[in-house]
DSSP file (Angstrom, degrees, kcal/mol; ACC not computed):
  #  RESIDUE AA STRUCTURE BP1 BP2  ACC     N-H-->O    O-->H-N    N-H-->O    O-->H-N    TCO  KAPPA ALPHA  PHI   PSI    X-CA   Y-CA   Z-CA
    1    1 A X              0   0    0      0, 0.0     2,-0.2     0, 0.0   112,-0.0   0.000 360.0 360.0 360.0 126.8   -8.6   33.7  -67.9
    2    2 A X        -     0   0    0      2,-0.0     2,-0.5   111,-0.0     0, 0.0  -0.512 360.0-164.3 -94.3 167.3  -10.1   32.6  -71.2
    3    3 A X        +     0   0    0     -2,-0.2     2,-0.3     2,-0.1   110,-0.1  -0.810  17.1 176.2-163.7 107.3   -8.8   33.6  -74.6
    4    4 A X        +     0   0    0     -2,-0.5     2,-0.3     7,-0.0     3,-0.0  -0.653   5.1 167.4-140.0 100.4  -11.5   32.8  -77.0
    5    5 A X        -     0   0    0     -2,-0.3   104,-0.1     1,-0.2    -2,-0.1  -0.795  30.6-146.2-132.5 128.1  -10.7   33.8  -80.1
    6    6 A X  S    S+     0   0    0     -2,-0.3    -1,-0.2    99,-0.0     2,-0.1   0.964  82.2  31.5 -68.9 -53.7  -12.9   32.5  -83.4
    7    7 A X  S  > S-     0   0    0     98,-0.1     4,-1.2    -3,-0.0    -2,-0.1  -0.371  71.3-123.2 -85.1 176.5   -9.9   32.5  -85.4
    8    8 A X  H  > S+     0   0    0      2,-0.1     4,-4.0     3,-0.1     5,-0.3   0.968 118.1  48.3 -55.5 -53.3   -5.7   32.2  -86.1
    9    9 A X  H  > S+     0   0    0      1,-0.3     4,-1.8     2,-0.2     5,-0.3   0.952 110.5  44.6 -77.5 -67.6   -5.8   35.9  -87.5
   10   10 A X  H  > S+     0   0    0      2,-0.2     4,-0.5     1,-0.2    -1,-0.3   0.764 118.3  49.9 -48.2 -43.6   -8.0   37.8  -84.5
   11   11 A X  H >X S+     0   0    0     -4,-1.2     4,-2.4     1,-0.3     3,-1.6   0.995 114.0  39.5 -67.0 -66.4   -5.6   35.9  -81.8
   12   12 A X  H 3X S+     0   0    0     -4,-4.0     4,-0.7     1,-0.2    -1,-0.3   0.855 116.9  55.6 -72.4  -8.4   -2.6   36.8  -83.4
   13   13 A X  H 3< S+     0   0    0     -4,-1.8     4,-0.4    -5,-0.3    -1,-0.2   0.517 108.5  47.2 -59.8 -16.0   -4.1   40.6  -84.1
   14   14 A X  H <X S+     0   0    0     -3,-1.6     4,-1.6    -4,-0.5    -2,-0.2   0.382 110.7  49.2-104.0 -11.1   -4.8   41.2  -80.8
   15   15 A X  H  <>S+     0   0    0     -4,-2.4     6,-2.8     2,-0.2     5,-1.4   0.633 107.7  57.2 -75.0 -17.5   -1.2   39.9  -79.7
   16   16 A X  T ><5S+     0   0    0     -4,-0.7     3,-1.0    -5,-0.3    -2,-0.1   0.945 115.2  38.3-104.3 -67.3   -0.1   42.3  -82.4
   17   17 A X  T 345S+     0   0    0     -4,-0.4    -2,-0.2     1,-0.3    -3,-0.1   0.906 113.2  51.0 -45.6 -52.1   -2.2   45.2  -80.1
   18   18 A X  T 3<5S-     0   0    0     -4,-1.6    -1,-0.3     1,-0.2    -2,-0.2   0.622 115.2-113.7 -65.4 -12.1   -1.4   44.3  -76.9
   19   19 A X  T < 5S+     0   0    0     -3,-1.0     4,-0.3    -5,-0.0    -3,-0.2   0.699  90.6 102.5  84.6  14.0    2.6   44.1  -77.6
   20   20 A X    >>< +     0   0    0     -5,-1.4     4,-2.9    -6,-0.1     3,-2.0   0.798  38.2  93.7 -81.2 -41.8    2.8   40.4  -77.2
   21   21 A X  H 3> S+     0   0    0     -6,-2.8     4,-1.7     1,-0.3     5,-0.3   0.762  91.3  56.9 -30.2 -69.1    3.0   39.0  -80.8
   22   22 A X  H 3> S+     0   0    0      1,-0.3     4,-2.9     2,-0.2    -1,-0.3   0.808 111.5  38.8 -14.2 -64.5    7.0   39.1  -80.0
   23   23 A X  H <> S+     0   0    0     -3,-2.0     4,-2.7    -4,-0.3    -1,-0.3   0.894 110.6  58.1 -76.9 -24.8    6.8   37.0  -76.9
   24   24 A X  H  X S+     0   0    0     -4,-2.9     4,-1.6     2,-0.2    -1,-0.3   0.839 110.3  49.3 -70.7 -18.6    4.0   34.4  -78.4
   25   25 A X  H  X S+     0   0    0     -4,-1.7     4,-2.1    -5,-0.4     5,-0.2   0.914 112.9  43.8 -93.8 -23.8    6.6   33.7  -81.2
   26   26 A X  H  X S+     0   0    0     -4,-2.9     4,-3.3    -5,-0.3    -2,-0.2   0.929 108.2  57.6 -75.5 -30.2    9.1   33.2  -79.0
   27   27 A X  H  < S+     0   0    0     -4,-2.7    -2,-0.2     1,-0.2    -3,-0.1   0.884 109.7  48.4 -10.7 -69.6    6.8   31.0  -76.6
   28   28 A X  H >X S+     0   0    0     -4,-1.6     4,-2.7     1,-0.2     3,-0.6   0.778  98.0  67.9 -81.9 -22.8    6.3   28.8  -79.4
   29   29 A X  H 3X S+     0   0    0     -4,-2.1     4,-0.9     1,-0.3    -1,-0.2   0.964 103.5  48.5 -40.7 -60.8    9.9   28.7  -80.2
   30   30 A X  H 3X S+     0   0    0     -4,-3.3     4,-0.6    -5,-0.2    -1,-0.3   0.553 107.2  46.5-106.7  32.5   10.4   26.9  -77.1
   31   31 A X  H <> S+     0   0    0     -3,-0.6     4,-1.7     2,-0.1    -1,-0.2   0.427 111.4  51.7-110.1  14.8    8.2   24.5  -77.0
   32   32 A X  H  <>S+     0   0    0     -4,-2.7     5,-2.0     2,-0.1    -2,-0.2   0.526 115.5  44.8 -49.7 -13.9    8.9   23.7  -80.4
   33   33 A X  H ><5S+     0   0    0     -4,-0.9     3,-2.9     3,-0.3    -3,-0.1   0.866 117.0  47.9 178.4 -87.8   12.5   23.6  -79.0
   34   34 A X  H 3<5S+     0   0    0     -4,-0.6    -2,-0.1     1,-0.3    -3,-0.1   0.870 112.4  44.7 -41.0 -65.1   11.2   21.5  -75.8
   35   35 A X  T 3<5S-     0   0    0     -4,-1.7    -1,-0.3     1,-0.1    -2,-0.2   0.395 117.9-119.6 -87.8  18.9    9.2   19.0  -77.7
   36   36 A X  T < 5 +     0   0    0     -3,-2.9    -3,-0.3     1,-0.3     2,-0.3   0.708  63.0 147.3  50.5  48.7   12.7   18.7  -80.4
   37   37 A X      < -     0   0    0     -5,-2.0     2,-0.7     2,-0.1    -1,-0.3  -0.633  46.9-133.7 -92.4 132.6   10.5   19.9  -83.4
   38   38 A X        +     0   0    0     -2,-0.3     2,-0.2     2,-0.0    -5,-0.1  -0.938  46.4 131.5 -84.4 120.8   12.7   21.8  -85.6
   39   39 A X        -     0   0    0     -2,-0.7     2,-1.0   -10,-0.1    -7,-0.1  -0.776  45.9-125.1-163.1 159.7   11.3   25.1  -86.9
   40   40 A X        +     0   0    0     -2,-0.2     3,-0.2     1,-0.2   -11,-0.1  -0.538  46.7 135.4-110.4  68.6   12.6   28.6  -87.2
   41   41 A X  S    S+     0   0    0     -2,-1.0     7,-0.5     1,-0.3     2,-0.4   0.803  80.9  36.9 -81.5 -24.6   10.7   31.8  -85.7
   42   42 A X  B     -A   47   0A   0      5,-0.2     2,-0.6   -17,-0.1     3,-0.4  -0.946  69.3-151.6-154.5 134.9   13.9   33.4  -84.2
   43   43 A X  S    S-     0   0    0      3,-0.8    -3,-0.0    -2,-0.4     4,-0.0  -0.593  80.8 -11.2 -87.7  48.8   17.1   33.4  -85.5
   44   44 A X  S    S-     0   0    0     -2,-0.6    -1,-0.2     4,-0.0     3,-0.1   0.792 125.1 -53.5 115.6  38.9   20.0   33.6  -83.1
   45   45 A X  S    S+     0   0    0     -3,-0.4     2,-0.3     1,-0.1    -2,-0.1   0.782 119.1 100.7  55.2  37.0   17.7   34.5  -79.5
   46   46 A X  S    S-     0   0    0     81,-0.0    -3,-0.8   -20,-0.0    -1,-0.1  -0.848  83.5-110.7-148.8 138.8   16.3   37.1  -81.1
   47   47 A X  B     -A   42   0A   0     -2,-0.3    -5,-0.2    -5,-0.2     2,-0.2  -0.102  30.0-146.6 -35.5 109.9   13.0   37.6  -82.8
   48   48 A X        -     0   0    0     -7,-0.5    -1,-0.1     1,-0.1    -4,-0.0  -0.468  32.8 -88.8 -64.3 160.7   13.1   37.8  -86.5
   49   49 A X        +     0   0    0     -2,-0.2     2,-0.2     1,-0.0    -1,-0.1  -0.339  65.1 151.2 -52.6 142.5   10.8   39.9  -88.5
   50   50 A X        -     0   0    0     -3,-0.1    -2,-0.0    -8,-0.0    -9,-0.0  -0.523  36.1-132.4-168.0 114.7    8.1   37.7  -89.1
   51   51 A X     >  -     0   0    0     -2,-0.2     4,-1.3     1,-0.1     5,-0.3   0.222  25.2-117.0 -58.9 165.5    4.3   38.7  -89.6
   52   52 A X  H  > S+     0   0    0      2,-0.2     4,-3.9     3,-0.1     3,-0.2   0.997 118.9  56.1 -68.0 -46.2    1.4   37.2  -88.1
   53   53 A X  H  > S+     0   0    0      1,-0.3     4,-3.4     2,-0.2     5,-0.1   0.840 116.6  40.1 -56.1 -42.5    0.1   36.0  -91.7
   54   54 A X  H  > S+     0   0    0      2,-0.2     4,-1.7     1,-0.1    -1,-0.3   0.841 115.5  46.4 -71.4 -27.0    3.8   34.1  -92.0
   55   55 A X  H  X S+     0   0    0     -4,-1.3     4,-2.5    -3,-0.2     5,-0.5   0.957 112.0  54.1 -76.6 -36.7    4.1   32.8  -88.3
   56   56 A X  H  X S+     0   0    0     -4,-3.9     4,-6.3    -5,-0.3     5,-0.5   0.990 115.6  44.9 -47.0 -48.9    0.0   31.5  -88.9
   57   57 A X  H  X S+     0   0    0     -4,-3.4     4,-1.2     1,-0.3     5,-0.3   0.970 114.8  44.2 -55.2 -44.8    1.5   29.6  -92.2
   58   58 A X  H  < S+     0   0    0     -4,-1.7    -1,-0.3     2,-0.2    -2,-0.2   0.610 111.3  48.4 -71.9 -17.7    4.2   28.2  -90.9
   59   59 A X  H >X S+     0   0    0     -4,-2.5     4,-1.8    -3,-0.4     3,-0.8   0.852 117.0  45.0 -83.3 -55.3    2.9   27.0  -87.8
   60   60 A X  H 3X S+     0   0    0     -4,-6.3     4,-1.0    -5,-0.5    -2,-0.2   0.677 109.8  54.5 -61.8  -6.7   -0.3   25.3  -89.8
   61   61 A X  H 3X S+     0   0    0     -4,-1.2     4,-2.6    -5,-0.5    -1,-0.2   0.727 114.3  43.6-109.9 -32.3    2.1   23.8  -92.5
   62   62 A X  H <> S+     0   0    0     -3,-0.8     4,-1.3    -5,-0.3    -2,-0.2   0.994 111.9  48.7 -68.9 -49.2    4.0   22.2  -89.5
   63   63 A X  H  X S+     0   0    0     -4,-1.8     4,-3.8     1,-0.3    -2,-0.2   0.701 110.8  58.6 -64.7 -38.4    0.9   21.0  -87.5
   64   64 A X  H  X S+     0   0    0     -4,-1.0     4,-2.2     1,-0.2    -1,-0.3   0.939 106.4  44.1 -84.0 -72.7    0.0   19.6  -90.9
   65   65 A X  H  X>S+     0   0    0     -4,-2.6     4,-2.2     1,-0.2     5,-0.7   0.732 111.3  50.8 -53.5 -26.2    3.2   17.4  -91.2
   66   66 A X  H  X5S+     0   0    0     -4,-1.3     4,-2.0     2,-0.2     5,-0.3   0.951 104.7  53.6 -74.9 -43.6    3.3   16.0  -88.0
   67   67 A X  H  X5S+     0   0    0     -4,-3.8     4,-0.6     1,-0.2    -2,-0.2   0.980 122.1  29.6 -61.6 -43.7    0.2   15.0  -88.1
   68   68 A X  H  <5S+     0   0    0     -4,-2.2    -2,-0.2     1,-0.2    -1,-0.2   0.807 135.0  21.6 -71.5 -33.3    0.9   13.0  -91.7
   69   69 A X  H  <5S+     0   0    0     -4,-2.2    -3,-0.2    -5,-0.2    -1,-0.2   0.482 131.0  30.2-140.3 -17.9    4.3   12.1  -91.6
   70   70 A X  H >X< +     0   0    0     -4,-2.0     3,-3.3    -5,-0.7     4,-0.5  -0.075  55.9 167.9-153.4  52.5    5.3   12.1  -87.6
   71   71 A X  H >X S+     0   0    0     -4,-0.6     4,-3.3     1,-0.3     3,-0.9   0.623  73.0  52.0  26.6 -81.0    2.6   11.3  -85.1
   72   72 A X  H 3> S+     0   0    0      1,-0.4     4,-0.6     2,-0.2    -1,-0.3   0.532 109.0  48.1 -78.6   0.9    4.3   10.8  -82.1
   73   73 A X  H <4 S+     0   0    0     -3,-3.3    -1,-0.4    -7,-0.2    -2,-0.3   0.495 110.1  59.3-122.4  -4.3    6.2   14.0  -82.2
   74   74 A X  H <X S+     0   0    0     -3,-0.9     4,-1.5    -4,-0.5    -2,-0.2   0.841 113.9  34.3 -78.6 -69.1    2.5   15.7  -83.1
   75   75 A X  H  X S+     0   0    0     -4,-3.3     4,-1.1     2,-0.2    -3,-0.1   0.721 113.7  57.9 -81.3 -13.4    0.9   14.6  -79.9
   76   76 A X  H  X S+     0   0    0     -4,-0.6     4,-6.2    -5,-0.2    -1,-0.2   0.849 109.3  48.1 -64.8 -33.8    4.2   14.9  -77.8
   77   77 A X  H  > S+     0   0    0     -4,-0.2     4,-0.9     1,-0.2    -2,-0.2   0.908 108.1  52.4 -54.7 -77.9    4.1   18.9  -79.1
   78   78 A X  H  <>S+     0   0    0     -4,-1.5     5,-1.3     1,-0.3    -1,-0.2   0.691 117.1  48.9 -37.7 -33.2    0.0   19.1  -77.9
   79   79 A X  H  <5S+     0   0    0     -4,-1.1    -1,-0.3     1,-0.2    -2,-0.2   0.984 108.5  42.7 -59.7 -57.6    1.9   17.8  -74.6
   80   80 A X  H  <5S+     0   0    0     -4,-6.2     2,-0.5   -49,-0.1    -2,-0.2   0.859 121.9  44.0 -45.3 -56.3    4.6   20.0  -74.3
   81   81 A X  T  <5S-     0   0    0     -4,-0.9     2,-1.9    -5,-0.1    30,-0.1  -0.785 102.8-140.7 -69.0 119.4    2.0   23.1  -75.2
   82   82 A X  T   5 -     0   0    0     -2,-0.5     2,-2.4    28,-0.2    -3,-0.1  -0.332  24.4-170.5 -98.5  67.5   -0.3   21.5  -73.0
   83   83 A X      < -     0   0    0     -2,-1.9    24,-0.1    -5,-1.3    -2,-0.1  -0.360  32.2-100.5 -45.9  77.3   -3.0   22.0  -74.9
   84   84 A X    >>  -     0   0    0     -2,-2.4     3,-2.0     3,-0.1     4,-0.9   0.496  18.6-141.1 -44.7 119.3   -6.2   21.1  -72.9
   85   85 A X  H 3> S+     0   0    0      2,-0.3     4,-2.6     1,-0.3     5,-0.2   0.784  93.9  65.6 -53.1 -47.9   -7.5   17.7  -73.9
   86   86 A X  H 34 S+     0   0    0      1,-0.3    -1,-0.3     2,-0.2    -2,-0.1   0.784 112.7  33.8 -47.6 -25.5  -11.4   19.1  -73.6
   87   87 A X  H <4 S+     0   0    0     -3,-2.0     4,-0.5     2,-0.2    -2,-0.3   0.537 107.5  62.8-113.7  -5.4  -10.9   21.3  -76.2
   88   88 A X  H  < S+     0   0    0     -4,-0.9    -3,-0.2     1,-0.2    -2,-0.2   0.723 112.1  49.7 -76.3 -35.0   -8.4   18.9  -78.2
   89   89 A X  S  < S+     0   0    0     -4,-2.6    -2,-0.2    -5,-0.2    -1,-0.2   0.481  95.2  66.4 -99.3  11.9  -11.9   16.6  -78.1
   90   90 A X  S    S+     0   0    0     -5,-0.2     2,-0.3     2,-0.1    -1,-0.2   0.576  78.6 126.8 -97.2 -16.9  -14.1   19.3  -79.3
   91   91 A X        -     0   0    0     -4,-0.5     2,-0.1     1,-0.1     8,-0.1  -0.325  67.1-113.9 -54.6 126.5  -12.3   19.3  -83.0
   92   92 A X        -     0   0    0     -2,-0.3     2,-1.1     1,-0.1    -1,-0.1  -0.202  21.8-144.7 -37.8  96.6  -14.1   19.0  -85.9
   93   93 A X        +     0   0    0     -2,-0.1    -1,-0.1    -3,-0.1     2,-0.1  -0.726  56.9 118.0 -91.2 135.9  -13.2   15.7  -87.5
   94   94 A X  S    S-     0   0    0     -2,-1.1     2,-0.2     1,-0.4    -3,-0.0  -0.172  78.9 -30.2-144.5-118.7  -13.4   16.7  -91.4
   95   95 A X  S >> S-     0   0    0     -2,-0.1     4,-1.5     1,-0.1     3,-1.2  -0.612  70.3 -96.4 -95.1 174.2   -9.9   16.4  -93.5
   96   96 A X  H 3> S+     0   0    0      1,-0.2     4,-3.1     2,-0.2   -29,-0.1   0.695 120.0  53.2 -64.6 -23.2   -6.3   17.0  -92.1
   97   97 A X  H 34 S+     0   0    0      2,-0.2    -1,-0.2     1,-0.1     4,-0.2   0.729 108.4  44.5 -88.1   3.0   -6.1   20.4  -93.2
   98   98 A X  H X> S+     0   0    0     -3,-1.2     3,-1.1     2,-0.1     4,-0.8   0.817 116.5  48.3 -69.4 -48.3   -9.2   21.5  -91.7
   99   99 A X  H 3X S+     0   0    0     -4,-1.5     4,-3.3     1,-0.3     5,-0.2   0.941 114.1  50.9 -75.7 -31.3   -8.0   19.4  -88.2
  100  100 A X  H 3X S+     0   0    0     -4,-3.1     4,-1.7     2,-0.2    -1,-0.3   0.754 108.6  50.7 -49.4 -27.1   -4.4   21.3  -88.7
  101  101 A X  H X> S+     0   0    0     -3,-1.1     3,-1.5    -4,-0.2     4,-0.7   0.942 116.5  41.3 -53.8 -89.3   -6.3   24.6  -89.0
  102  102 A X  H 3X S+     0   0    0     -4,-0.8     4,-1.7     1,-0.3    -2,-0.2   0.528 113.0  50.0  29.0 -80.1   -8.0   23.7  -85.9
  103  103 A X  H 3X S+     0   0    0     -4,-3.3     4,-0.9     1,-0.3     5,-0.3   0.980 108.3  56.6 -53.2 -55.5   -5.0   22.1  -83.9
  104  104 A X  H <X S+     0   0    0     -4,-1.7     4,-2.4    -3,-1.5    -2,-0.3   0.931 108.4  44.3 -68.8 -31.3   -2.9   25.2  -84.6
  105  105 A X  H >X S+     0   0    0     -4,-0.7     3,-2.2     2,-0.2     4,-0.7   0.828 110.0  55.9 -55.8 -82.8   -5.6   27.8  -83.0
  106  106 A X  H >X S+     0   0    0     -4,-1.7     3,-2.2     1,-0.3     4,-1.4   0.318 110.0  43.0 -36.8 -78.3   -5.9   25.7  -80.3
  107  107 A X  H 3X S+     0   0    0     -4,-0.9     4,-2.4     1,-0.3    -1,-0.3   0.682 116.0  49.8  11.9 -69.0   -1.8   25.9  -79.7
  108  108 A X  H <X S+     0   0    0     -4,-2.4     4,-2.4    -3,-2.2    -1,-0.3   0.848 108.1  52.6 -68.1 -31.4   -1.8   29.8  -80.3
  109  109 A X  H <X S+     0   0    0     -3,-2.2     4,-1.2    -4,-0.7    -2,-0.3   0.746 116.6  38.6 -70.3 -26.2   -4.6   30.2  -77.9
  110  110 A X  H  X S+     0   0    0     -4,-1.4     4,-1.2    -5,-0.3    -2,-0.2   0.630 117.7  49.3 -86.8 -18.6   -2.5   28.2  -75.2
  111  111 A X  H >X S+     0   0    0     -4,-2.4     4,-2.4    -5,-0.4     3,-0.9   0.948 112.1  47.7 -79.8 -56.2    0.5   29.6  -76.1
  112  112 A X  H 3X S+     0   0    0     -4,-2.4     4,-1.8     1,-0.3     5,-0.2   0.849 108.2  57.0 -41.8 -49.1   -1.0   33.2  -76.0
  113  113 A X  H 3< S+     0   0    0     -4,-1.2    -1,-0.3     1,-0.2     4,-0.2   0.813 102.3  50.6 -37.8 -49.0   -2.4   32.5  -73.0
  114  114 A X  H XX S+     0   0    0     -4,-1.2     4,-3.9    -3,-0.9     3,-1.0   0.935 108.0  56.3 -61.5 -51.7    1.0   31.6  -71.4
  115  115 A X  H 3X S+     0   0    0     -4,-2.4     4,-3.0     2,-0.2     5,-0.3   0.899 111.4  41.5 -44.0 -47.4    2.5   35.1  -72.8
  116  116 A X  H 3< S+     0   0    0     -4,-1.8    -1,-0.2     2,-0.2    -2,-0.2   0.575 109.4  58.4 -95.4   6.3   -0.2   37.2  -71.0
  117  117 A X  H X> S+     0   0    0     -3,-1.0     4,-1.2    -5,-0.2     3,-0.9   0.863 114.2  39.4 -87.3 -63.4    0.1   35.0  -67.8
  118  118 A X  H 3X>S+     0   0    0     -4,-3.9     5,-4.8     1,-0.3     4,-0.8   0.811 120.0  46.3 -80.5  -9.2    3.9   36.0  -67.8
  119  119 A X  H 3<5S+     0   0    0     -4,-3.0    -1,-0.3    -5,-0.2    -3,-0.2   0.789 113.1  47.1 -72.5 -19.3    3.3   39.7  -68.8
  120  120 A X  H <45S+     0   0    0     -3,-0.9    -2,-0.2    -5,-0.3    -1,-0.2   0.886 116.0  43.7 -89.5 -42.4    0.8   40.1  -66.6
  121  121 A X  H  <5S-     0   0    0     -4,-1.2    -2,-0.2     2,-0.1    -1,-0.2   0.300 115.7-110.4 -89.9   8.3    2.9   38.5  -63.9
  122  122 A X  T  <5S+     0   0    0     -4,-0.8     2,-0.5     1,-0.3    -3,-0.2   0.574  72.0 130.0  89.5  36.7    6.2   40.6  -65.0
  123  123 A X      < -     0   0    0     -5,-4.8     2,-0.4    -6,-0.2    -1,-0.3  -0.839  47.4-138.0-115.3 143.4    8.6   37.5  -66.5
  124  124 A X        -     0   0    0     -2,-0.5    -9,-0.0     1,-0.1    -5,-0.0  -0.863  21.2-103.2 -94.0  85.2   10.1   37.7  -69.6
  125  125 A X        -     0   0    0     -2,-0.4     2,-0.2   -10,-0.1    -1,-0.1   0.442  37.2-161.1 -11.8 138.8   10.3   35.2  -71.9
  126  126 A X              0   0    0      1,-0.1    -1,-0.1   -99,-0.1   -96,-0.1  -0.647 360.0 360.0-134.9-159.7   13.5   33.2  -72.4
  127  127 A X              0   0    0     -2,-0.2    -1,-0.1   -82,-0.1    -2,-0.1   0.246 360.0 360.0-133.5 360.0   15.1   31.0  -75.0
């Protein structure tokens, strides 16, 4: 299954259709969670409201800081996600918020991917 998606906004707009958006924020909750990244997409095992436009910021704004200020906890996340290394070497090197843009589709497209792997196969995300 491929999920190739030009952009942040079509991926998470088409999680939006499909009824997924929910479980992709929770996804990424845990393996933020997994890889001992702090950040907050749901609030007490249950989704908070949260738009695509906000989860997209908040996700890049993170990507953004690991990569400048904490490294090892940047490429342990890309583990935990296990974001595919082929496509990890196909990024554009230009500045670090371009490569954050970048990093964070890749991330939403493996996380999305995992969401419609367990809908598809009838598991429910858990926290």
């Amino acid at each position: 299954m491929t999920i190739d998606f030009p952009d942040s906004q079509k991926l998470l707009s088409n999680a939006k259709k499909a009824g997924l958006f929910d479980n992709l924020v929770v996804q990424l909750q845990k393996d933020f969670i997994l890889a001992n990244i702090a950040i907050d997409f749901v609030g007490g095992g249950e989704v908070r409201q949260i738009t695509p436009e906000e989860l997209m910021s908040v996700l890049r704004e993170k990507v953004y800081r690991l990569i400048m200020e904490k490294f090892t906890d940047y490429l342990n996340l890309l583990y935990i996600v296990d974001v595919p290394e082929k496509a990890f070497k196909e990024i554009q090197l230009t500045d670090v918020v371009e490569i954050a843009e970048q990093v964070t589709l890749l991330i939403l497209k493996r996380e999305y991917q995992k969401v419609r792997l367990k809908a598809q196969f009838g598991q429910e995300p858990n926290i």
